[in-house]
Residue, then its C-alpha position, 0 to 999 in steps of 0.5 A: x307304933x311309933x307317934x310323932x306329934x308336932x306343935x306351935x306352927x302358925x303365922x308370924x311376920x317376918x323378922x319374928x319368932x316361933x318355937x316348934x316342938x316333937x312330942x314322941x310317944x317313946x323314949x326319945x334316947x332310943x332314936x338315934x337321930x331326931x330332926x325337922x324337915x320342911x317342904x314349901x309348896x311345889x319343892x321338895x321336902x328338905x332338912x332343916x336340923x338333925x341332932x344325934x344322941x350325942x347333941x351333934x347337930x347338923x344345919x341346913x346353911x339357909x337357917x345357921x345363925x337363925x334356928x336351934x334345935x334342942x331335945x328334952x329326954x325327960x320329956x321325950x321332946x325335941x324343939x326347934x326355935x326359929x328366929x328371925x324367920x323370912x318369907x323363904x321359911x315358910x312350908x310345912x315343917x315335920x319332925x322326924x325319928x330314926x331308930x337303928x337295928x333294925x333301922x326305921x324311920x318316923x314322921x309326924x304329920x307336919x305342922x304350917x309355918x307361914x312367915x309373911x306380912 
């Protein structure tokens, strides 16, 4: 079984900064793609950052320009650093894994991000 943990959530003031990170506890090269989701409170839950074995990365447009997604193999890592956060980013951000033949997707459990003054 597969374990997502996510870390470095917190509260922050708008116009900060906050680095979130994915620790797997496998070998993150065997997933085809990595990325982080979010749902604020009574939305949907919605992608925020994906990035394939290659490095291609795909962003929500609400945070191109703002956030970076980044995978550390040696570390079986992936991050995302989030800058000039906004009140519109806070929610509960999860990290997600999907491992191909046979396809299987993993969550973590989510970790608060909460962006106000």
């Amino acid at each position: 079984q597969v374990q997502l943990v996510e870390s470095g959530g917190g509260l922050v003031q708008p116009g900060g900064s906050l680095r979130l990170s994915c620790a797997a506890s496998r070998n993150i090269v065997s997933f085809s793609t990595m990325g982080w989701y979010r749902q604020a409170p009574g939305k949907q839950r919605e992608l925020v950052a994906t990035m394939t074995t290659d490095s291609t990365t795909n962003y929500a447009d609400s945070v191109k320009g703002r956030f970076i997604i980044s995978r550390d193999n040696a570390m079986n890592t992936v991050h995302l650093q989030m800058n000039s956060l906004k009140p519109g980013d806070t929610a509960v951000y999860y990290c997600k894994a999907i491992r191909i033949r046979p396809t299987v997707t993993y969550w973590g459990q989510g970790t608060q991000v909460t962006v106000s003054s």
